[in-house]
mmCIF file of the N, C-alpha and C atoms, coordinates in Angstrom:
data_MODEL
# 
_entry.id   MODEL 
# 
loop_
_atom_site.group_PDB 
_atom_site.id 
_atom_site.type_symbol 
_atom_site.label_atom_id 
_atom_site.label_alt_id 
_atom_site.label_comp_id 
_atom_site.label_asym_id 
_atom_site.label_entity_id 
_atom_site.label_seq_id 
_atom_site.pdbx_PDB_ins_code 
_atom_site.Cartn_x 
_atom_site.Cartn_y 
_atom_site.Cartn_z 
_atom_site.occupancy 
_atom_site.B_iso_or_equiv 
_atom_site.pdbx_formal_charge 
_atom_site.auth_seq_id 
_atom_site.auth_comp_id 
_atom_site.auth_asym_id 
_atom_site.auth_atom_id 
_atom_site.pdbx_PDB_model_num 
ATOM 1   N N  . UNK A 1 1  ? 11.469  -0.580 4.604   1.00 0.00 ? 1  UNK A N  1 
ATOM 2   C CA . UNK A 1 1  ? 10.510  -1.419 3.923   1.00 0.00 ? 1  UNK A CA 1 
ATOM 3   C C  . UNK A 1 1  ? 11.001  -2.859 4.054   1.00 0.00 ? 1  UNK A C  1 
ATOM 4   N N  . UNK A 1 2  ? 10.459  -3.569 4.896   1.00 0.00 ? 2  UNK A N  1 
ATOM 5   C CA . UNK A 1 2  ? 10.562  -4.955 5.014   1.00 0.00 ? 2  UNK A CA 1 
ATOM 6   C C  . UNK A 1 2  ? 9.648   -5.955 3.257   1.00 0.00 ? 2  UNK A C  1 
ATOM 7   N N  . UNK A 1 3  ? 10.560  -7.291 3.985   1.00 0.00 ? 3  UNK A N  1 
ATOM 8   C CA . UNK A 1 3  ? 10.095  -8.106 2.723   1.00 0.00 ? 3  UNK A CA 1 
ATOM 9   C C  . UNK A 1 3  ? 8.974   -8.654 2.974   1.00 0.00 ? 3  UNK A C  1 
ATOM 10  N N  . UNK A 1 4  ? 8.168   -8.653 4.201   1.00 0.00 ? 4  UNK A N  1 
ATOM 11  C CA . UNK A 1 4  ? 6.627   -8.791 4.333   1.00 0.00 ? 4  UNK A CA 1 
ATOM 12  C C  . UNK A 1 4  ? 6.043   -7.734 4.199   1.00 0.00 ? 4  UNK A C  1 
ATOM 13  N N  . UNK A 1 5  ? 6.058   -6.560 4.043   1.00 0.00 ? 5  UNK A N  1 
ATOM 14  C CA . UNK A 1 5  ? 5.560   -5.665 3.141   1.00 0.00 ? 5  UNK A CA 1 
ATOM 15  C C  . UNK A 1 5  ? 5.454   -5.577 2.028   1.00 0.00 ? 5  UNK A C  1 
ATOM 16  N N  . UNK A 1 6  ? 6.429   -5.833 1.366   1.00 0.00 ? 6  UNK A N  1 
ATOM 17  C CA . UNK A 1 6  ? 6.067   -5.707 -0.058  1.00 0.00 ? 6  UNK A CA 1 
ATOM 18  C C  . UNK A 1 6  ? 5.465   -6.613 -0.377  1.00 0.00 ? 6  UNK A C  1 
ATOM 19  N N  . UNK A 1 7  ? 5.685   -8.018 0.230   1.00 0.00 ? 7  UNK A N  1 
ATOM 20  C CA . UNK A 1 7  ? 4.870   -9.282 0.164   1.00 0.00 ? 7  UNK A CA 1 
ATOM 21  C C  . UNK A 1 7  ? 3.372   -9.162 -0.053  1.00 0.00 ? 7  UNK A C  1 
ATOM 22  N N  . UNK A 1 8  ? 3.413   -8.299 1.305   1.00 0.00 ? 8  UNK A N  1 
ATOM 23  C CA . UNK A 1 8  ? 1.326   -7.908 1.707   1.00 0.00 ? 8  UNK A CA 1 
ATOM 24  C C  . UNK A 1 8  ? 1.607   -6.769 0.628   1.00 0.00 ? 8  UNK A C  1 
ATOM 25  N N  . UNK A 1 9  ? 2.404   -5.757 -0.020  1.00 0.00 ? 9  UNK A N  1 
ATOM 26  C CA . UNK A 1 9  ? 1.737   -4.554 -0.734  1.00 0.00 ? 9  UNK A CA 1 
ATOM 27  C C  . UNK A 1 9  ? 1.258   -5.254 -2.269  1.00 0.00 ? 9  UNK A C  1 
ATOM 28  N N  . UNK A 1 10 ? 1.914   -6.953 -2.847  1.00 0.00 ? 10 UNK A N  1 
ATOM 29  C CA . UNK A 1 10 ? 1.532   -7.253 -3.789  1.00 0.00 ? 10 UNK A CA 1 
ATOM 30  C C  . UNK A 1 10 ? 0.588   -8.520 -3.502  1.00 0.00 ? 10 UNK A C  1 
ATOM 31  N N  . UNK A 1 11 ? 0.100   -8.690 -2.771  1.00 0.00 ? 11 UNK A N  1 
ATOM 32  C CA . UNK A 1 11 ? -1.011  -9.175 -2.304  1.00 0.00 ? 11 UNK A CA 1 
ATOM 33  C C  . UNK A 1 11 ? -2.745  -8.781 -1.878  1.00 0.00 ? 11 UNK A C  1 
ATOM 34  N N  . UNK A 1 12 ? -2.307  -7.932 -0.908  1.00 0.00 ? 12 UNK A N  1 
ATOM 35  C CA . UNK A 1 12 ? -3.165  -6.980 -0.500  1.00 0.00 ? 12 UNK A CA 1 
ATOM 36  C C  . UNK A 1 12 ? -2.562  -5.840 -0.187  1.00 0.00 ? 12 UNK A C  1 
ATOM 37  N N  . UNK A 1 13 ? -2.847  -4.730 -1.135  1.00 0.00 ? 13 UNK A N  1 
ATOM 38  C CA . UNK A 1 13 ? -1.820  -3.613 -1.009  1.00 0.00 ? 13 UNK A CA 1 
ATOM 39  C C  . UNK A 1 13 ? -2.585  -2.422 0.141   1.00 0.00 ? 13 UNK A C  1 
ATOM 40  N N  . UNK A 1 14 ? -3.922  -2.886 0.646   1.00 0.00 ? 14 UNK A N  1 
ATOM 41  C CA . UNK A 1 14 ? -4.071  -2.113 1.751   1.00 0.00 ? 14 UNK A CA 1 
ATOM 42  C C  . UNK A 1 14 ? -3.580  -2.563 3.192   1.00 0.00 ? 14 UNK A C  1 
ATOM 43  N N  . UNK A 1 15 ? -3.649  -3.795 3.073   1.00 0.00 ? 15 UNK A N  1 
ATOM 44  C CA . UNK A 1 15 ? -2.621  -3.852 4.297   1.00 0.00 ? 15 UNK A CA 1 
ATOM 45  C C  . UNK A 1 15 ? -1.448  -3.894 4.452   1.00 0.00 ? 15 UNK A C  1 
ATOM 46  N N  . UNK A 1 16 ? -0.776  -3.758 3.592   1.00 0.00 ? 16 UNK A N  1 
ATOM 47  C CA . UNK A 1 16 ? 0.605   -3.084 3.709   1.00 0.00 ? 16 UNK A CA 1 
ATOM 48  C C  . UNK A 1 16 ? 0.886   -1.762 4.174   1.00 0.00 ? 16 UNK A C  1 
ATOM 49  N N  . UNK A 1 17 ? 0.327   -0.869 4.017   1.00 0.00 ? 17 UNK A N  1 
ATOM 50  C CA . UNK A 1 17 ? 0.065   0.565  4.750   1.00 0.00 ? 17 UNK A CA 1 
ATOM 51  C C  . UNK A 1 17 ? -0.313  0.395  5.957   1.00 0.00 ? 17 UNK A C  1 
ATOM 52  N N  . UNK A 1 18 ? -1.039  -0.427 6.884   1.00 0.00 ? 18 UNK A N  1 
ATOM 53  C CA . UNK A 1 18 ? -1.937  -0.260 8.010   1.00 0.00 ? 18 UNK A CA 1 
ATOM 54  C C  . UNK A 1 18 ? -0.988  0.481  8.877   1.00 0.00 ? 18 UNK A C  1 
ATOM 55  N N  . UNK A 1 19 ? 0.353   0.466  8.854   1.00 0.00 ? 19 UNK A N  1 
ATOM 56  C CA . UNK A 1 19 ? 1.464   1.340  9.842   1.00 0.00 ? 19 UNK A CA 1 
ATOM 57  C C  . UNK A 1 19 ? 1.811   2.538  9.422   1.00 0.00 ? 19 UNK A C  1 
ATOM 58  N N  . UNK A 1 20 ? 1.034   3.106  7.800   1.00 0.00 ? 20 UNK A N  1 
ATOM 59  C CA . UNK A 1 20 ? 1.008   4.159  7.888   1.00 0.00 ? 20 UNK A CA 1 
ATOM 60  C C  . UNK A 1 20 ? 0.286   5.585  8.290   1.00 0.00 ? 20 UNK A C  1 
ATOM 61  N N  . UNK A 1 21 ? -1.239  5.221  8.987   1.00 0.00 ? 21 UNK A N  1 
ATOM 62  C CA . UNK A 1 21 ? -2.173  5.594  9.062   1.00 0.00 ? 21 UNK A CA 1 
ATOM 63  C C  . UNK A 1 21 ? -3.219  5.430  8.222   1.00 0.00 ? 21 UNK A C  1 
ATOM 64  N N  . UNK A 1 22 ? -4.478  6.375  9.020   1.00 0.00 ? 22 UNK A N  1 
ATOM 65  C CA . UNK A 1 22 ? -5.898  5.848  8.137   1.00 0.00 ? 22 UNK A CA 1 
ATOM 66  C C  . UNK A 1 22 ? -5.868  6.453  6.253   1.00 0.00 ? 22 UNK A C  1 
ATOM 67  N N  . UNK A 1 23 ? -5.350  7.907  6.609   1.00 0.00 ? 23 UNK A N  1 
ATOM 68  C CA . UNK A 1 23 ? -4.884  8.578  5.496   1.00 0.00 ? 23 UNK A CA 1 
ATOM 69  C C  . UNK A 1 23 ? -4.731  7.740  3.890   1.00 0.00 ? 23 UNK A C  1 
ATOM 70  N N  . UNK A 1 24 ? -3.322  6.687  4.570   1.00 0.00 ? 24 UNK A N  1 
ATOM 71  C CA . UNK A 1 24 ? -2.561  6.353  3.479   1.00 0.00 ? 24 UNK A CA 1 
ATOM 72  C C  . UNK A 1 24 ? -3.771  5.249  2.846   1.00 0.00 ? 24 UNK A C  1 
ATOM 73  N N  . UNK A 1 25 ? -4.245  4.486  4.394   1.00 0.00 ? 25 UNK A N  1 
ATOM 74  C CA . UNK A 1 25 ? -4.509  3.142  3.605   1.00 0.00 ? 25 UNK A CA 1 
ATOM 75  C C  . UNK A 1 25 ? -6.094  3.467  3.109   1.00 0.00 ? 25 UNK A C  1 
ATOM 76  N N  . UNK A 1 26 ? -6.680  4.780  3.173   1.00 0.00 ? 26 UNK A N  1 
ATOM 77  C CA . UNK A 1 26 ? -7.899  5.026  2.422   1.00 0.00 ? 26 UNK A CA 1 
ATOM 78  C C  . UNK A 1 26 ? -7.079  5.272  1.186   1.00 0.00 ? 26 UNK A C  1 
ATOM 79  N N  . UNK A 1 27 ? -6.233  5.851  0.814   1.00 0.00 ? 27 UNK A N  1 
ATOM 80  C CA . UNK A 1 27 ? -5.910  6.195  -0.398  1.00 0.00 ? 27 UNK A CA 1 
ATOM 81  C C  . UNK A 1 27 ? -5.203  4.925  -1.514  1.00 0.00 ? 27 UNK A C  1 
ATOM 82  N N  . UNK A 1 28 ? -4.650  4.100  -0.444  1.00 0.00 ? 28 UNK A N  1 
ATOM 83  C CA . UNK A 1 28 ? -4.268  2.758  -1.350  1.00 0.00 ? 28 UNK A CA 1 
ATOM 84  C C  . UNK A 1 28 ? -5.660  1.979  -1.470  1.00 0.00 ? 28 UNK A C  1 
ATOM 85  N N  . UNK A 1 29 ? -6.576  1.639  -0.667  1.00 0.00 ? 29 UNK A N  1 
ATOM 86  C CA . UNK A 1 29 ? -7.879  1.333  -0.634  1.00 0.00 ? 29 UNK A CA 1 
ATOM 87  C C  . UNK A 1 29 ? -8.373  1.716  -1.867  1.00 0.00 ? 29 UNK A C  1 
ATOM 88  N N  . UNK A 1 30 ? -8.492  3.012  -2.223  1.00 0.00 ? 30 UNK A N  1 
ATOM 89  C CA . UNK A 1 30 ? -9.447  3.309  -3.255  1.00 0.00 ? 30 UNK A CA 1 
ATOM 90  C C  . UNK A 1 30 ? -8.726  3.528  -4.898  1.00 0.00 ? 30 UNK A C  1 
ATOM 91  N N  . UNK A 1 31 ? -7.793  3.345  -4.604  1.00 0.00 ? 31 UNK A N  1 
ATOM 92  C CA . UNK A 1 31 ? -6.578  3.299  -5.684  1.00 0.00 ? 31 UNK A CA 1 
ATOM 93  C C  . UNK A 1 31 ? -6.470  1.066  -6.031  1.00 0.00 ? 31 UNK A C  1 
ATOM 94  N N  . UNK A 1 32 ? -6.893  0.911  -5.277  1.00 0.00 ? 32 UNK A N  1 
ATOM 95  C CA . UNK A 1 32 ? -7.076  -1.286 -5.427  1.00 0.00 ? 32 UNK A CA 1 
ATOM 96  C C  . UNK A 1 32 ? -8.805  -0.899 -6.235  1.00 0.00 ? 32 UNK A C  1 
ATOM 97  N N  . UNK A 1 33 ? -9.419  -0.649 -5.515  1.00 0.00 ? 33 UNK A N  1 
ATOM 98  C CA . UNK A 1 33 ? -10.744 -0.207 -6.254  1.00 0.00 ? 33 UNK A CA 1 
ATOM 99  C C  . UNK A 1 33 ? -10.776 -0.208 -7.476  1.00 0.00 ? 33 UNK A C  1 
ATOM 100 N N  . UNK A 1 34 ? -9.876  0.624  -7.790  1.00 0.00 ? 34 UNK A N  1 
ATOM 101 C CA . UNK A 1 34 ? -9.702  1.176  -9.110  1.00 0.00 ? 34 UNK A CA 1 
ATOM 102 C C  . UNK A 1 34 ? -8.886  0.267  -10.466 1.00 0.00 ? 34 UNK A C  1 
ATOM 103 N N  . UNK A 1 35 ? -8.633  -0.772 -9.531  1.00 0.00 ? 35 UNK A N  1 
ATOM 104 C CA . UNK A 1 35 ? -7.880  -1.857 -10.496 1.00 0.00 ? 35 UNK A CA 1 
ATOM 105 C C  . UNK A 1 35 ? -6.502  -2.354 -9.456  1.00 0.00 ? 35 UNK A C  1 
ATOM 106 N N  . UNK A 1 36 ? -6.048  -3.442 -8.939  1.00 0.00 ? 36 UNK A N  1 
ATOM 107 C CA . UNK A 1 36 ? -5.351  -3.834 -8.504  1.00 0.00 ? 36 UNK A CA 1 
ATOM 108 C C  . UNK A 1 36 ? -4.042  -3.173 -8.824  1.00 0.00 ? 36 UNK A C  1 
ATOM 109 N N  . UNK A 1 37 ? -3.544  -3.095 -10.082 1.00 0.00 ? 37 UNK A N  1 
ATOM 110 C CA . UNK A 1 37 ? -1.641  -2.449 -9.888  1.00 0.00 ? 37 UNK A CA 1 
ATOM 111 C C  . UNK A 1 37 ? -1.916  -1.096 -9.508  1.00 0.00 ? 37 UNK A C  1 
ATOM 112 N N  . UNK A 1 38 ? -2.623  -0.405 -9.974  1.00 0.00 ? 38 UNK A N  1 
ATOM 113 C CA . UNK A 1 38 ? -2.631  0.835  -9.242  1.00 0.00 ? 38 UNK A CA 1 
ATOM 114 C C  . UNK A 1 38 ? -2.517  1.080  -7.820  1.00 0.00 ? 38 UNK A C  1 
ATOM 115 N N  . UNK A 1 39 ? -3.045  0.005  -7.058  1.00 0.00 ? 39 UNK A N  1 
ATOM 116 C CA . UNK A 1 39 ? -3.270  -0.247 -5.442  1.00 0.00 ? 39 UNK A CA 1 
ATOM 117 C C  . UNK A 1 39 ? -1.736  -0.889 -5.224  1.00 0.00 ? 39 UNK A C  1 
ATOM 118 N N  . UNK A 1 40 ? -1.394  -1.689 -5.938  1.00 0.00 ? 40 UNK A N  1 
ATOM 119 C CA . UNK A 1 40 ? 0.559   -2.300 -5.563  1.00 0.00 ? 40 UNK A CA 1 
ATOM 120 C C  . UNK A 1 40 ? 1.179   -0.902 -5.717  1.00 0.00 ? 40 UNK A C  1 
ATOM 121 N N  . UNK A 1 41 ? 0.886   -0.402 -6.909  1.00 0.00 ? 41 UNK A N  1 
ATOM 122 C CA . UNK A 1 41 ? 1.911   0.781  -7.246  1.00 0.00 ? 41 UNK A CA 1 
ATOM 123 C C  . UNK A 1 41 ? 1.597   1.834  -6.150  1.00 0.00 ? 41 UNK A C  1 
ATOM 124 N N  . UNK A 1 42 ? 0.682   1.969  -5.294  1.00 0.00 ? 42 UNK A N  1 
ATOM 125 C CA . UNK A 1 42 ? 0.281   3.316  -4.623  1.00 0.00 ? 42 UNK A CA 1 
ATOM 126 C C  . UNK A 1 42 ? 1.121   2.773  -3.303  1.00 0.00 ? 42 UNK A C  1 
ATOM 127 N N  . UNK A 1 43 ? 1.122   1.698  -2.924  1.00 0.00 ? 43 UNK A N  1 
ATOM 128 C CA . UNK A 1 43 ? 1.321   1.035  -1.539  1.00 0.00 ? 43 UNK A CA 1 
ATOM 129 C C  . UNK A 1 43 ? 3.236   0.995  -1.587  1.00 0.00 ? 43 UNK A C  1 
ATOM 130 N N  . UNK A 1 44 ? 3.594   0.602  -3.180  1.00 0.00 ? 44 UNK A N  1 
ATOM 131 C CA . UNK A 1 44 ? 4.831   0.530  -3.020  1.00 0.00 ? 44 UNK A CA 1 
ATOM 132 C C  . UNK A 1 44 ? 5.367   2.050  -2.610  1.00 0.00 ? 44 UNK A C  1 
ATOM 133 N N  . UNK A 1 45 ? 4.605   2.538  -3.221  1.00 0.00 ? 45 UNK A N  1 
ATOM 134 C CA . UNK A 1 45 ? 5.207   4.026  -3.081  1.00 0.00 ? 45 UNK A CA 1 
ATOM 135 C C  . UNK A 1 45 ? 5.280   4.881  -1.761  1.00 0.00 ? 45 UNK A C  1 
ATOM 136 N N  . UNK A 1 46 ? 4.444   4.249  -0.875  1.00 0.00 ? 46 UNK A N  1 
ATOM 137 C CA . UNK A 1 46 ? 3.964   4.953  0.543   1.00 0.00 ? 46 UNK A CA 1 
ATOM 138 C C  . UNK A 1 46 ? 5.182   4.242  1.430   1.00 0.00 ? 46 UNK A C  1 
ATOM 139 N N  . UNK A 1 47 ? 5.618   2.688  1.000   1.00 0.00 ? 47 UNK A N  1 
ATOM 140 C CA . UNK A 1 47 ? 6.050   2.490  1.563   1.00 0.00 ? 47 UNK A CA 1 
ATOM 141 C C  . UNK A 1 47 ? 7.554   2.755  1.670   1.00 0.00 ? 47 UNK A C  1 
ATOM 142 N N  . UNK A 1 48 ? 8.129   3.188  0.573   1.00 0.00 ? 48 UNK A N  1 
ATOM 143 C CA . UNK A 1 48 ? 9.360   3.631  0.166   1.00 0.00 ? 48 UNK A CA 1 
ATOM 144 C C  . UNK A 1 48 ? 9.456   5.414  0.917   1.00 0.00 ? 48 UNK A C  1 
ATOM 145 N N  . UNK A 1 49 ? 8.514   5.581  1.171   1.00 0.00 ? 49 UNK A N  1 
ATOM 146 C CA . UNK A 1 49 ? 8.889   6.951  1.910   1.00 0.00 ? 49 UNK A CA 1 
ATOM 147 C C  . UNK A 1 49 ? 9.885   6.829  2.755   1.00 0.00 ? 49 UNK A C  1 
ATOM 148 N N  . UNK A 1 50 ? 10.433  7.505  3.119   1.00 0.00 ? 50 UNK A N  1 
ATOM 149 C CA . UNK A 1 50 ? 11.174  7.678  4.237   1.00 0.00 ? 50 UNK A CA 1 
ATOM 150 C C  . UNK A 1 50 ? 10.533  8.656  4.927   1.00 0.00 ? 50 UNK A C  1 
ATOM 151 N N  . UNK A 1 51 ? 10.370  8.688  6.902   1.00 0.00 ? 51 UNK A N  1 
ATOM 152 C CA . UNK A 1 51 ? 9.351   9.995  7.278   1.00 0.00 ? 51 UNK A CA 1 
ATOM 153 C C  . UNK A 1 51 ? 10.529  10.304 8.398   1.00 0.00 ? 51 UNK A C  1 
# 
């Protein structure tokens, strides 16, 4: 997890995913929908995966 990621995941937290597939960033997408921290908190979390 780079520091322009988290940058873009508390900014725009769907493009912070775009390197994770369509999957992730429909699910951070509709999780920002739903109220912005939910969309930081979903994006931080995808991005902390390890795969």
């Amino acid at each position: 997890m780079s520091c322009l990621q988290v940058i873009l995941a508390i900014i725009f937290p769907p493009l912070a995913v775009i390197d994770r597939g369509c999957g992730s960033v429909l699910i951070v997408f509709l999780l920002t929908l739903c109220g912005w921290i939910p969309g930081v908190i979903g994006a931080l979390i995808i991005l902390n995966k390890n795969d």
